[in-house]
N, C-alpha and C positions, 0 to 999 in steps of 0.2 A: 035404397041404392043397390043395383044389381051390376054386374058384368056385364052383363047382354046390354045395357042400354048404351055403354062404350064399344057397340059393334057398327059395322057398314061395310059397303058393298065397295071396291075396289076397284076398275078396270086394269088389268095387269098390265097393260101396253102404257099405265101412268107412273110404274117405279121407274124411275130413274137408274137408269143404266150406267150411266158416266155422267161425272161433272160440266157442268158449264163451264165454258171461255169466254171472255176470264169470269173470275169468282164471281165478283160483284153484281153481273151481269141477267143473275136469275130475278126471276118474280118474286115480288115482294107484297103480300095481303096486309095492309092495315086494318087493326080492327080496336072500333071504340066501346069501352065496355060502358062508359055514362050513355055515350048517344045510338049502341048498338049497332052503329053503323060498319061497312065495309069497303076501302078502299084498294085500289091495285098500280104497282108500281112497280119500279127496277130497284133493286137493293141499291143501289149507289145511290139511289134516290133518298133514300134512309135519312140523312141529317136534315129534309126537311121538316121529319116528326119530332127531331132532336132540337131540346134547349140549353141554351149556354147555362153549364153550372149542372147541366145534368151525369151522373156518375153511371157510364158502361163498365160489367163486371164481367170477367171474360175468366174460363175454366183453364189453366195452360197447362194440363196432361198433356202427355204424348203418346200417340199409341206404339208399343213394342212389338215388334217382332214374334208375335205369341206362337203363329202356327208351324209345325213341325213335321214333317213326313221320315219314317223310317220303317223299318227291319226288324221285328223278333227274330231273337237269333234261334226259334224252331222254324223262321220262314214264316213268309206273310207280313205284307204291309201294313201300316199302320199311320193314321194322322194323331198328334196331339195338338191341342188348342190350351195354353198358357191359360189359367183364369189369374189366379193372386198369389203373388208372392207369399208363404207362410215367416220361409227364413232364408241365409243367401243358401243357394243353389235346392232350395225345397219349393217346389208350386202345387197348388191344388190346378189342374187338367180337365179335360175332355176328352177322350180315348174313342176314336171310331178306327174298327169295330171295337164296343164297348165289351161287349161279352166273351170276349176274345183274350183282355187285356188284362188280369190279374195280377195280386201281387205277389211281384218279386219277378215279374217279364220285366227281360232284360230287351232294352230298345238303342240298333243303333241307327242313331242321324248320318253321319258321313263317313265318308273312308279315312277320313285322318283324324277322327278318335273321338267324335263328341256323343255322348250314349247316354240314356237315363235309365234309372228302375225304378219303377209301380215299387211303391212299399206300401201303400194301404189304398181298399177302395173304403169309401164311403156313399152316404144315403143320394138320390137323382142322379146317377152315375158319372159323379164326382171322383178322379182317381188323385190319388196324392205321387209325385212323383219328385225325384232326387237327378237332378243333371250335372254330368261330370262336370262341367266346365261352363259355367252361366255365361262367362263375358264372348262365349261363341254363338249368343243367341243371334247378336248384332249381324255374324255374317253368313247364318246357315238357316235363322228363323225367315218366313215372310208375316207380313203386313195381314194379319184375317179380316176381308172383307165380312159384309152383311151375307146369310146366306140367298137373301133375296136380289144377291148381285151376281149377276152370270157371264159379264163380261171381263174380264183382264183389263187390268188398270197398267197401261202405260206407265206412270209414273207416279209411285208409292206417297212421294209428298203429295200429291192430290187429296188423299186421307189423312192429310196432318193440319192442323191450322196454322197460317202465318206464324202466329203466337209460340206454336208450341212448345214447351222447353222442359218438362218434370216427365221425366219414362215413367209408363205405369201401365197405362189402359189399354185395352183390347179390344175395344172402340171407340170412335173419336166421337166428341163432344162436337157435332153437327151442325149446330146452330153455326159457327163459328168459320165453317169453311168458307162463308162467302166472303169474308172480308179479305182486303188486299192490305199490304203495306200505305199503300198511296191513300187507298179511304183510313185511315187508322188516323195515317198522319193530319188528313185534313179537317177530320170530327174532331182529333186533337186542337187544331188552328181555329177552329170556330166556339171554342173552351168548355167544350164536353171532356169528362175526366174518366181516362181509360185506368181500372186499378182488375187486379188480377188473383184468383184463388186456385186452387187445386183441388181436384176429385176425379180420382183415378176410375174409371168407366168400366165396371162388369158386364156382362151378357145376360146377366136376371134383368137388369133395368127393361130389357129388351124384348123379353118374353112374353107370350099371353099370360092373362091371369088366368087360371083354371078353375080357381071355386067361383059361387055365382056368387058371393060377396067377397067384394074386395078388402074387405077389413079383414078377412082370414087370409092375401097372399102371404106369403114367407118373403119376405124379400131380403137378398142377401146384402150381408155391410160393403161397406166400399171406403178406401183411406181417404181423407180430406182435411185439407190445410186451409184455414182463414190465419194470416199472421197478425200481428197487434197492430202495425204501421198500416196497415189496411182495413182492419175494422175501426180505428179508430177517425180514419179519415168518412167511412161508412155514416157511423156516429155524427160525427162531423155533420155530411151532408143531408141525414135524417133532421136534425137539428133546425138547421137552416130551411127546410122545407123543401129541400133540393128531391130530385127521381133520382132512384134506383133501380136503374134498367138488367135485369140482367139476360147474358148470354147465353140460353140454351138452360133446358128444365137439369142439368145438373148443376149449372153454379146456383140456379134456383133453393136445391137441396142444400146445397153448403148453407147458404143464407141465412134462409128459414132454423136449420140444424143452430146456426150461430145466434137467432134470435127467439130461440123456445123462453130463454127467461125474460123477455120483455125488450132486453136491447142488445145490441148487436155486440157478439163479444170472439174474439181469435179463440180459436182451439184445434187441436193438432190430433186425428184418431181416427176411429171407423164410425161412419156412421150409415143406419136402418131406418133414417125419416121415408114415412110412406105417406104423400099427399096426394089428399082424396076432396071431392068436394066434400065443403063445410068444414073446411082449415085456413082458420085467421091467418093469412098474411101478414106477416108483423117488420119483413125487411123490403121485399122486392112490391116495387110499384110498377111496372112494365117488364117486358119480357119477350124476348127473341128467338123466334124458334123454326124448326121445320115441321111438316106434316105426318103423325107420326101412326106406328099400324096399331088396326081395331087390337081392343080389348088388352093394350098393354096399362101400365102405370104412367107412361109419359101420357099419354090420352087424358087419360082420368085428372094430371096437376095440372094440363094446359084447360080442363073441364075447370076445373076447384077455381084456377086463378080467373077465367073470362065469365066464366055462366057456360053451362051446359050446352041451352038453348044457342047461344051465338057460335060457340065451335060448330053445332054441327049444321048451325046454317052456313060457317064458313066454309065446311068440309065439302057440302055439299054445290055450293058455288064453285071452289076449286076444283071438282069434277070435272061440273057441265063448262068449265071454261079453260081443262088440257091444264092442270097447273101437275108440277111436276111432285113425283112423293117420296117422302121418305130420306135417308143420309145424301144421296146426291141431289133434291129435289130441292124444291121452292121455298120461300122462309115466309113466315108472317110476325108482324111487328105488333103487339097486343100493346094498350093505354088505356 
């Protein structure tokens, strides 16, 4: 297994610039992993692959306000980009200009007082930073897009999912944006059982891998909550033979993370699961996603979970037929 073999050719005019109206709205690729097959539909179309009894598990981070623009007080601009909370008012950052930005540069955000300081850098140009005042992220931070997004987003919910409700992430758990209230309610009515985990969303998820084996990435942790009332109903529907569909490759990670000892079990902490192909699946039986860029990790678990072979004949099909890529892009439903 190499890195190169999770690469492909892209048309740029296919990333998705801005969301669809409404959510549910976009293309939807079904893909059968028993009969290899490929089908194409509208996401609201969704609860026809859906059965009564079947368990959708849906990530409720929220994405924060992470990105920052200000001021060294010797002059000269600066952006910081929030990665993870350390402690309150300490985060590990992003600093551009990075070489610019050492420690103990004092940074201010606004006129009426909100300021950080660099107190340590660290190794991939990681800076560690200290902010006067955390609860003014709310109304001086914005929203950090993808940087393969070049348009201005009208309206920041657009990047949040219906769902969302736990502040943490720095980017949104994507699979997710296409659902509405109304499809939620209705998968509800038809007796699909919506239950909910947490996994606050880094920027490594997001990254190429750079060594040609991916068994060497570094991948960095990420906080994640499965509670007990939730894995136990998991359990539950394991049990009964019921699907565990989940939403988007990082409730994926939760899952998996929750069933390394054999069954599904809550736990509250950081986790580093890196799935690759030839990784027993042991929670999730189907899976909801978007299309995601060469040579990252999400590539490679949506590879592990369907075969290889069928991603990239679906990659390739959603090419030659304009399907749209990436966070505001098309979703495919795997079984």
């Amino acid at each position: 297994m190499k890195t190169s073999d999770f690469d492909y050719h892209l048309p740029p005019e296919l990333i998705a610039q801005a969301p669809v109206e409404p959510r549910d709205h976009s293309h939807l690729m079904i893909l059968s992993r028993v009969e290899g097959s490929i089908q194409h539909r509208r996401f609201f179309e969704i609860a026809q692959f859906l059965h009564q009894g079947d368990v959708l598990v849906f990530n409720d981070s929220r994405v924060i306000p992470a990105r920052l623009f200000g001021q060294k007080e010797s002059g000269g601009r600066v952006e910081i980009l929030l990665l993870r909370r350390l402690s309150p008012g300490l985060w590990q950052a992003l600093a551009r200009p990075g070489r610019r930005v050492r420690a103990g540069t004092r940074i201010e955000f606004t006129a009426d007082g909100l300021w950080g300081e660099i107190v340590e850098g660290r190794e991939g140009g990681i800076r560690v930073i200290r902010l006067s005042d955390e609860a003014a992220l709310e109304r001086v931070g914005m929203v950090p897009l993808p940087p393969y997004i070049h348009l201005p987003l009208k309206d920041a919910e657009r990047y949040q999912t219906v769902y969302s409700r736990v502040k943490g992430s720095v980017a949104a758990p994507t699979a997710g944006l296409h659902f509405t209230p109304e499809l939620l309610q209705r998968l509800e009515q038809t007796g699909i059982h919506l239950l909910f985990v947490t996994l606050h969303v880094g920027l490594d998820t997001f990254l190429p891998v750079r060594v040609e084996d991916p068994r060497n990435h570094p991948i960095h942790k990420e906080y994640a909550e499965l509670k007990p009332e939730v894995a136990g109903e998991l359990v539950m529907a394991k049990k009964e033979g019921r699907r565990i569909i989940a939403v988007g490759t990082t409730t994926v990670r939760v899952l998996e993370q929750a069933a390394l000892g054999g069954e599904i079990e809550a736990f509250c902490g950081w986790t580093d699961i890196l799935i690759l192909p030839g990784h027993r699946f042991r929670a999730v039986d189907g899976l909801i996603t978007n299309f995601h860029l060469p040579r990252t990790t999400l590539l490679m678990l949506v590879s592990a979970f369907s075969g290889q072979a069928l991603i990239q004949r679906a990659y390739q099909e959603a090419i030659r037929l304009g399907y749209r890529f990436y966070s505001f892009g098309d979703a495919m439903l795997i079984l």
